[in-house]
C-alpha positions as CSV (number, residue, x, y, z in Angstrom):
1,X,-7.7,20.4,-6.3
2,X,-5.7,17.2,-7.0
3,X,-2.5,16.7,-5.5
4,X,-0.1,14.4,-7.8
5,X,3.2,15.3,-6.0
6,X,3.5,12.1,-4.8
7,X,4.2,10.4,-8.1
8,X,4.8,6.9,-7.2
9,X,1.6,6.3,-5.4
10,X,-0.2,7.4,-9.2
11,X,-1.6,5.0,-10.9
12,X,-2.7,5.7,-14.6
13,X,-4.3,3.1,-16.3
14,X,-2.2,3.3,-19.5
15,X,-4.5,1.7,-21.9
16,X,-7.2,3.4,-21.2
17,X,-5.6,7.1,-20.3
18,X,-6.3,8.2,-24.2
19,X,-9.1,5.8,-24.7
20,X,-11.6,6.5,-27.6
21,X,-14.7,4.9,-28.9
22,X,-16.1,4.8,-32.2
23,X,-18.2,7.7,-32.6
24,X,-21.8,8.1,-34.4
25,X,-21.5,7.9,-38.5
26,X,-21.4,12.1,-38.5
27,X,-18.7,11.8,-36.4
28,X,-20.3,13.9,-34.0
29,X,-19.2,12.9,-30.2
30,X,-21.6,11.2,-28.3
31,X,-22.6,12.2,-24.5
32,X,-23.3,9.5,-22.3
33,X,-25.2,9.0,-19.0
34,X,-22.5,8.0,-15.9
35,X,-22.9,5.0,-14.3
36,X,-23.1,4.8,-10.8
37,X,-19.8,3.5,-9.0
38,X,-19.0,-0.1,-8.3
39,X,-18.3,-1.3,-4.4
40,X,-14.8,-1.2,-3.9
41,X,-12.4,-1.4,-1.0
42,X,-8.8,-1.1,-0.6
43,X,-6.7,-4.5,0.8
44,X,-7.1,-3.1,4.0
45,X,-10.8,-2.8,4.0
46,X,-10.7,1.2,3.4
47,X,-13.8,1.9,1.1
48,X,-12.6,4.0,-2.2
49,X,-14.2,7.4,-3.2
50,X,-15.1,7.9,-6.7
51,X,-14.7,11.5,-8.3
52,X,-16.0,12.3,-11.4
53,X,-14.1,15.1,-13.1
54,X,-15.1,16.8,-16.8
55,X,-12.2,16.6,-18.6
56,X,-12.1,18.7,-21.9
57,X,-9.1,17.5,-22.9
58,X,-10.1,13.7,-22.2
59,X,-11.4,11.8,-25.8
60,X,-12.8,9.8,-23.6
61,X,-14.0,8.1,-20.4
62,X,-9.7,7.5,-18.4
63,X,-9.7,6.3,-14.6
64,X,-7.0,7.1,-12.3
65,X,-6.6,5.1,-8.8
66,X,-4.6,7.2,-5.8
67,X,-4.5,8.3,-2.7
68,X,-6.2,12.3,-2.0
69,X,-4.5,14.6,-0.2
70,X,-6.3,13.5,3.0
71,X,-4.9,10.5,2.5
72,X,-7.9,8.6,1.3
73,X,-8.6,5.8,-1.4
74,X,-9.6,7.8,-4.8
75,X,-10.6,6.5,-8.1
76,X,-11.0,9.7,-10.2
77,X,-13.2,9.1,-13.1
78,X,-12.1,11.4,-16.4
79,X,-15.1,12.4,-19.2
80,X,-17.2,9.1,-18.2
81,X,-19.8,11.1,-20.1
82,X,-17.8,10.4,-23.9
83,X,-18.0,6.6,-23.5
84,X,-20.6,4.1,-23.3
85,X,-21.6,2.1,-20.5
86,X,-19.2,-1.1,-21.1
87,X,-16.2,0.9,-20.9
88,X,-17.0,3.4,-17.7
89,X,-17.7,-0.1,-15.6
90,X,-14.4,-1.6,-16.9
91,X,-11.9,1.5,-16.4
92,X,-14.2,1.7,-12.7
93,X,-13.4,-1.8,-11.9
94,X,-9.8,-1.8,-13.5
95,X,-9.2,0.9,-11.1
96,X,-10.5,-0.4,-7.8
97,X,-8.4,-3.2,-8.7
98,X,-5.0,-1.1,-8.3
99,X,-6.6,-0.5,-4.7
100,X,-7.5,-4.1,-3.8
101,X,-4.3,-5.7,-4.8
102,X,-2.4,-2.3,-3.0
103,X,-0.7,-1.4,-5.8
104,X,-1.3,2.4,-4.9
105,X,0.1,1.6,-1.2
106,X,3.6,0.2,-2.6
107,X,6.6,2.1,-4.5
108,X,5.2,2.3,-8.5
109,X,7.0,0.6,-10.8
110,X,8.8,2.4,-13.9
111,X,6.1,2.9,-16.5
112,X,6.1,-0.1,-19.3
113,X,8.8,-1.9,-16.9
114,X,7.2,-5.6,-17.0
115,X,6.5,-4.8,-13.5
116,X,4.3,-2.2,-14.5
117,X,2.7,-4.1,-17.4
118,X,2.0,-6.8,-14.7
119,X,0.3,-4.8,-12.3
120,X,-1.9,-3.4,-15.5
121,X,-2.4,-7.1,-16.6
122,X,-3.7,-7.9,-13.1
123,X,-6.4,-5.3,-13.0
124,X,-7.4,-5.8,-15.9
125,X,-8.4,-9.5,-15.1
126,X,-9.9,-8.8,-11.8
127,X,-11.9,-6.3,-14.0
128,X,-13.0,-9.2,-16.0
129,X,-13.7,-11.6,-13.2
130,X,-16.0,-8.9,-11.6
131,X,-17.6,-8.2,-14.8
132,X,-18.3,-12.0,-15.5
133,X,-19.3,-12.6,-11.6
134,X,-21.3,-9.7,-10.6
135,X,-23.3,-8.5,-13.8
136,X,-26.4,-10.4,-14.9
137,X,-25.1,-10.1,-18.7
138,X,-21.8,-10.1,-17.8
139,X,-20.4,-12.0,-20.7
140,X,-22.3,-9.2,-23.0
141,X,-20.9,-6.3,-21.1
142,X,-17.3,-7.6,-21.8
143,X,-17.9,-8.1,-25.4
144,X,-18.8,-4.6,-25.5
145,X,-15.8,-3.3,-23.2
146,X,-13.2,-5.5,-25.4
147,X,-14.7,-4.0,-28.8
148,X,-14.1,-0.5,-27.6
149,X,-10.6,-1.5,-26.3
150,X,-9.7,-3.0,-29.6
151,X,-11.3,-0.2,-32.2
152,X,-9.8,2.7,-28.9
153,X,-6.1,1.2,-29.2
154,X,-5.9,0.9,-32.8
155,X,-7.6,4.3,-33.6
156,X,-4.5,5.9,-31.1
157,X,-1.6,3.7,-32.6
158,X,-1.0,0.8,-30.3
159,X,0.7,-2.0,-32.5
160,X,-1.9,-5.2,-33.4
161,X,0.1,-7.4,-30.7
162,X,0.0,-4.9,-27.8
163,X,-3.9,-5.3,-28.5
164,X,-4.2,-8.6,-29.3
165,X,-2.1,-9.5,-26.2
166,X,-4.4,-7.2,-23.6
167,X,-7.4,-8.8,-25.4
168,X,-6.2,-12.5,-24.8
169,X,-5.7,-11.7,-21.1
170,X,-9.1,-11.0,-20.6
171,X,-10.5,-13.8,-22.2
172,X,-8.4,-15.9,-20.8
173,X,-9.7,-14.1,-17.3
174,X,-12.8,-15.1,-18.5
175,X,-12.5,-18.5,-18.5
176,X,-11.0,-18.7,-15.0
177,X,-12.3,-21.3,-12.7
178,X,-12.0,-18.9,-10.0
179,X,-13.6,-15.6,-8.5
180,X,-12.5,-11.7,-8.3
181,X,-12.0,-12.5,-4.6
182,X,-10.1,-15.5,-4.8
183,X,-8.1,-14.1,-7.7
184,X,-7.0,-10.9,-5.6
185,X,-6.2,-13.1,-2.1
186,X,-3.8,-14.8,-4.7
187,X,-1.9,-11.6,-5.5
188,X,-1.6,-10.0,-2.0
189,X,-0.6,-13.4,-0.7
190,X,2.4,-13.2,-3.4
191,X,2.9,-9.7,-2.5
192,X,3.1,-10.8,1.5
193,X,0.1,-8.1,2.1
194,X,-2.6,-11.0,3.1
195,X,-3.8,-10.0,6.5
């Protein structure tokens, strides 16, 4: 069972929480296979656990980065099985990101507060840098993940600049003359958390 009492350690990628994807011309849904879990580490060197859950009520694959009731690193992976394989290594690295840059380990911010948006921002473009750094068609993969963010936000209501804005991000990311790693020793050194 999932404990979420501790509300402030939850992180719930908000993007990608109610994230679709363009199903087949029938509009049948689609099933996909689950791709197996990306490395991933806490800041403090603690390796994360990945739990895939079937959610019925999820449209689609939603990632959720906590601690578990033992008190362990947890990325819980929701209905991976309804999206393709772009988006299920996205919302996987997105996620381990909330854990590398200790975003579950400090007080969450308000939800939409800029704080909040920042934090989001941030994972998403060490996301990106992994994508780009660690995947032989990396640059392919993340077209694919940003098409299925883009048609995902619009087909649930998110306004054109909301999307646009999430999608400039990661291209900029993209472009970044520096790695995942670097990127993250950047943020914990801002947030004082460098060992």
């Amino acid at each position: 069972m999932i404990n979420f009492n501790h509300s402030h350690k939850v992180l719930v990628f908000l993007f990608l929480i109610s994230l679709g994807y363009p199903c087949l011309a029938d509009n049948n849904p689609s099933s996909f296979d689950i791709v197996a879990s990306p490395a991933c580490k806490t800041f403090k060197g603690e390796s994360v656990i990945f739990k895939n859950i079937d959610d019925s009520t999820a449209p689609s694959a939603a990632g959720m980065a906590n601690r578990n009731e033992d008190g362990l690193p947890v990325i819980y992976r929701f209905s991976y099985h309804k999206s393709p394989e772009a988006l299920q290594r996205f919302v996987d690295l997105h996620e381990c990101a909330h854990h590398q840059t200790g975003d579950i380990d400090l007080p969450h911010p308000p939800r939409n507060s800029p704080a909040h948006m920042m934090n989001e921002s941030i994972s998403d473009c060490i996301a990106t840098l992994r994508i780009r750094d660690e995947y032989e068609e990396g640059k392919s993969l993340l077209t694919l993940a940003i098409a299925g963010l883009n048609t995902a936000m619009s087909e649930i209501g998110f306004p054109a600049s909301t999307i646009e804005s999430r999608i400039s991000n990661i291209s900029n990311c993209f472009e970044k003359d520096v790695s995942a790693e670097e990127f993250i020793d950047g943020v914990l050194e801002h947030r004082e958390l460098k060992k």
